[in-house]
LUMVO-375174 format. One line per 4 residues: number of its first residue (from 1); their letters; for each residue x negated, y, z negated of N, C-alpha, C, O. Coordinates in Angstrom, 1 decimal. Each point is the difference from the previous one (the first is absolute). Example, Ala and Ser with C-alpha at 12.3 -4.5 7.8 and 13.67 -1.06 7.14 Angstrom:
<pts>
1	AS	-13.2:-5.7:-7.8:0.9:1.2:0.0:-0.9:1.2:0.0:-1.0:0.0:-0.7 | 1.4:1.1:1.4:-0.9:1.1:0.0:0.8:1.1:-0.8:-0.5:1.1:-0.1
</pts>
This chain:
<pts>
1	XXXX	-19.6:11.8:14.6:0.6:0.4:-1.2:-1.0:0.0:-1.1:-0.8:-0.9:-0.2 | 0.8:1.7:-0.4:-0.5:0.0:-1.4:0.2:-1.3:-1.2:1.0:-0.7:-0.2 | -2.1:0.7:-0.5:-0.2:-1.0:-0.7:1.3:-0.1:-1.3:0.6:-1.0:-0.4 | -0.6:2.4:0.1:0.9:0.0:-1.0:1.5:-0.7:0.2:0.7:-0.7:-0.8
5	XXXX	-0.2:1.3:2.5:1.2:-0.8:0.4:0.3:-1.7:0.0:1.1:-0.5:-0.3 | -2.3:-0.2:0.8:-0.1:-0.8:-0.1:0.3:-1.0:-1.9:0.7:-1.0:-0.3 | -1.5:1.8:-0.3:0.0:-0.3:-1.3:1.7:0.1:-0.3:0.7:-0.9:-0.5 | -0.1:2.4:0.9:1.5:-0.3:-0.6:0.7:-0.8:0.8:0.8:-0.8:-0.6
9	XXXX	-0.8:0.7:1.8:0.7:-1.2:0.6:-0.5:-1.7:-0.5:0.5:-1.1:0.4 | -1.3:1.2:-1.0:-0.5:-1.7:-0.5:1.0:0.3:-1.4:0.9:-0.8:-0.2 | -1.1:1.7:-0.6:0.2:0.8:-1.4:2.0:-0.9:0.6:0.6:-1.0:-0.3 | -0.3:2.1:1.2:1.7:-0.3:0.3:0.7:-1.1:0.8:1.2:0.0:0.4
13	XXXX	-2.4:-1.2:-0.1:-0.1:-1.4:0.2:0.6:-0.8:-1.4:1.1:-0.6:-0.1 | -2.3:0.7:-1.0:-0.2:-0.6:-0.8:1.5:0.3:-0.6:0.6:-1.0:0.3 | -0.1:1.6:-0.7:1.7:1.4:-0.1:0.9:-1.5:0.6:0.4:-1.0:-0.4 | -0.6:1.7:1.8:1.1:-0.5:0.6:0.0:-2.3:-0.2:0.9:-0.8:0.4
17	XXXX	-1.7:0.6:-0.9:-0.3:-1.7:0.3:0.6:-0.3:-1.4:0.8:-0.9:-0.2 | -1.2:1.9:-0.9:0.0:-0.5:-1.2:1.6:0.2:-0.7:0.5:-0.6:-1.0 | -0.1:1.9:2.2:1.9:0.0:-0.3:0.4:-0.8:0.4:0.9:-0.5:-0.7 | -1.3:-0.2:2.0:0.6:-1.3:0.6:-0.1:-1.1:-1.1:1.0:-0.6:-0.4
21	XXXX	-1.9:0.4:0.0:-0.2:-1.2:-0.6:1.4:0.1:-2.0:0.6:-0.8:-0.7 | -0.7:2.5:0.6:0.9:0.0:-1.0:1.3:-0.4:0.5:0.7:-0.9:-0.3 | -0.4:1.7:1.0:1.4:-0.2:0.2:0.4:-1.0:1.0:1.2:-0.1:0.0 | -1.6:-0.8:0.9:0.4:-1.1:0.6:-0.7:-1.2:-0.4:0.7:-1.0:0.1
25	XXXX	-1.9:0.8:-0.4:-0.8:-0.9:-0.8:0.2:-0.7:-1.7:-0.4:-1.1:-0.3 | 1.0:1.9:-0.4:0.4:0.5:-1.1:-0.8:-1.7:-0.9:-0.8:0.1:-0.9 | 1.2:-1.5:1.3:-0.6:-1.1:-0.8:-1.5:0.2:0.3:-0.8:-0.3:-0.9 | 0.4:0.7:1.8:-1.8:0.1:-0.3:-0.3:1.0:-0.8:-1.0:0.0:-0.8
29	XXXX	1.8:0.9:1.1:-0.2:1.5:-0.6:-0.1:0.1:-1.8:-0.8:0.6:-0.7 | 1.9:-1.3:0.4:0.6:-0.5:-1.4:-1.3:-0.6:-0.4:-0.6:0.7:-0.8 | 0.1:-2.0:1.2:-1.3:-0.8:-0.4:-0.9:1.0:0.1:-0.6:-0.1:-1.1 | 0.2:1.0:1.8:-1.3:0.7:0.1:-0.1:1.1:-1.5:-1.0:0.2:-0.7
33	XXXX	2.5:0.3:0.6:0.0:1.0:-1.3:0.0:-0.7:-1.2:-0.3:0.7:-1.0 | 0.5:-2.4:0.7:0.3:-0.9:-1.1:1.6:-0.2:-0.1:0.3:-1.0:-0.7 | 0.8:1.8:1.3:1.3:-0.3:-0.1:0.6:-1.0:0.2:0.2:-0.3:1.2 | 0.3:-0.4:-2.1:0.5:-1.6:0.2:1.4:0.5:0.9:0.6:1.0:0.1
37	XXXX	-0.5:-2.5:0.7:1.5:0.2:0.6:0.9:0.4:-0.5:-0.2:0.6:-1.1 | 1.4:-0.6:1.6:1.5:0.4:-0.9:0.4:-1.8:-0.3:0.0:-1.1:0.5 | 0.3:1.7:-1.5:0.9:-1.6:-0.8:0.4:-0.8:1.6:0.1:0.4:1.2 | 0.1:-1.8:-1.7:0.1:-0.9:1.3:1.9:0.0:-0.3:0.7:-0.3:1.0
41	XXXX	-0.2:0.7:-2.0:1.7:0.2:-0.1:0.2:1.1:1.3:0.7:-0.2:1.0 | -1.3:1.2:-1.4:0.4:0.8:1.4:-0.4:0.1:1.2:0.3:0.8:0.9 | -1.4:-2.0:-0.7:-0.3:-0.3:1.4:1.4:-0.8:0.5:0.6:0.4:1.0 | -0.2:-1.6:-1.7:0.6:-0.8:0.1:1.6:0.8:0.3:0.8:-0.5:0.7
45	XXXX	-0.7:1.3:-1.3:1.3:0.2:-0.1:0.5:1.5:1.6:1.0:0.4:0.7 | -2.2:-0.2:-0.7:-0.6:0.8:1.5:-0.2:1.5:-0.2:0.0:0.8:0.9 | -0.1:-0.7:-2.6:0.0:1.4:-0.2:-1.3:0.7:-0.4:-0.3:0.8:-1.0 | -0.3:-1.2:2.1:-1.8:0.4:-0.4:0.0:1.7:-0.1:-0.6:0.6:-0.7
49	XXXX	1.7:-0.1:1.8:-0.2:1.4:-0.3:0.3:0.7:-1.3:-0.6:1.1:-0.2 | 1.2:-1.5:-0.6:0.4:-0.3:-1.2:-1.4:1.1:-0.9:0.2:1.1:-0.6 | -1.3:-1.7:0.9:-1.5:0.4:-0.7:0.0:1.4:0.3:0.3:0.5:1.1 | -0.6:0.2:-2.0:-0.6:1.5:-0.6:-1.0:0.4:1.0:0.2:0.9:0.7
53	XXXX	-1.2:-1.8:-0.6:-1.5:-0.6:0.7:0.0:0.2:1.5:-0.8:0.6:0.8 | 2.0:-1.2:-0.6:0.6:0.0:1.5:-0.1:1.0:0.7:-0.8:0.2:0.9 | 1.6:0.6:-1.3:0.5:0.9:0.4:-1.1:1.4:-0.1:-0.2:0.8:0.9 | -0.5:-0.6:-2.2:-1.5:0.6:0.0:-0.4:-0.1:0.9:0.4:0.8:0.9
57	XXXX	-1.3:-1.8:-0.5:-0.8:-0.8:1.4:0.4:0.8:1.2:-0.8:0.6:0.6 | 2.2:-0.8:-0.4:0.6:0.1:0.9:-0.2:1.5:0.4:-0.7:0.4:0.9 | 1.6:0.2:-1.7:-0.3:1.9:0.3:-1.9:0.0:0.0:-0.7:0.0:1.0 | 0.3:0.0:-2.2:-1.4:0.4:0.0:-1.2:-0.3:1.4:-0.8:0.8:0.4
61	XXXX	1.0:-2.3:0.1:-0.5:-0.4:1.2:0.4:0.7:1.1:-0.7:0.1:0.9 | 1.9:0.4:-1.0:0.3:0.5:1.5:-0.5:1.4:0.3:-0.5:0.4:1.0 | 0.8:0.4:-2.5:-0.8:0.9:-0.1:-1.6:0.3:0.4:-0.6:0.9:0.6 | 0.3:-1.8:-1.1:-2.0:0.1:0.4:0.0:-0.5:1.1:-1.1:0.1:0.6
65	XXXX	2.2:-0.8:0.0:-0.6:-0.3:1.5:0.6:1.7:1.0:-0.4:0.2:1.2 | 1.2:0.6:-1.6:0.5:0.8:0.6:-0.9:1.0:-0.2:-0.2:0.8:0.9 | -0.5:-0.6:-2.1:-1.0:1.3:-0.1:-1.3:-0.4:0.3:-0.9:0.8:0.0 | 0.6:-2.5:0.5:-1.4:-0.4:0.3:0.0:0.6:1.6:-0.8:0.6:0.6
69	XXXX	2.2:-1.0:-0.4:0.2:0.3:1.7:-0.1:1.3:0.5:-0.3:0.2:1.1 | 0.7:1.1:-2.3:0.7:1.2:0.0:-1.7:0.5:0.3:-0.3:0.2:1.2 | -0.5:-0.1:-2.2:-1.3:0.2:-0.5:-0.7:-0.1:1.0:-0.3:1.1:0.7 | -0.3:-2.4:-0.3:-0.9:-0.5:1.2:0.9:0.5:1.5:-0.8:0.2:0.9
73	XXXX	1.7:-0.1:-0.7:0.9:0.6:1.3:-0.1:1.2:0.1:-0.1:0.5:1.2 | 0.0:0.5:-2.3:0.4:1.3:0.3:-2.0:0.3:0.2:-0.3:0.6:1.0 | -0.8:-0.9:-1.8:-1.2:0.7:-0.2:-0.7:-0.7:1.4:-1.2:0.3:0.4 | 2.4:-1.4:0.6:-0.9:-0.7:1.2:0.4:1.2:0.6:-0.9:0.7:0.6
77	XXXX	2.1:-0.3:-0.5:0.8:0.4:1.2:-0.3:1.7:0.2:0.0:0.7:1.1 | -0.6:-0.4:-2.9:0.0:1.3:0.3:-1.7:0.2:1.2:-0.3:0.8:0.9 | -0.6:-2.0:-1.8:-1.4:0.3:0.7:0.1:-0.5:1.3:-1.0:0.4:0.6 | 1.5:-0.9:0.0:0.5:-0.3:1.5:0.4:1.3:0.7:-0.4:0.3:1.1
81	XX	1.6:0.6:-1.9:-0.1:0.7:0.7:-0.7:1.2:0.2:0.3:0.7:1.0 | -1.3:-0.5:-1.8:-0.7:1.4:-0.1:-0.8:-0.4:1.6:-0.8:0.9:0.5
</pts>
């Protein structure tokens, strides 16, 4: 394979690791951007989904893991098949 594919498949790695880490990781993810927790009232009371933040993370991460995957899958599969 070509050097280039390789580069977009590392390119739609880095995608896919860093959506995981938004949307299922979200307290590392939070510290890495400077975002303090959610108040400890709505931890406690069990309504963390409650946060604006949350829910961002959540779509936005899944997203870059779905076009990290979309990206690097479709430019492997097409040079495989030629």
């Amino acid at each position: 394979m070509p050097g280039y594919v390789w580069l977009v498949d590392f390119f739609g790695l880095l995608l896919v690791l860093l959506g995981f880490n938004m949307a299922f990781r979200q307290a590392s993810f939070r510290r890495a951007i400077g975002r303090p927790k959610p108040p400890a009232s709505r931890l406690r009371a069990g309504n963390e989904d409650e946060d604006p933040l949350t829910y961002i993370l959540r779509i936005a991460g899944v997203m870059m893991m779905v076009f990290g995957i979309a990206i690097g899958g479709m430019l492997t599969l097409f040079n495989l098949a030629r």
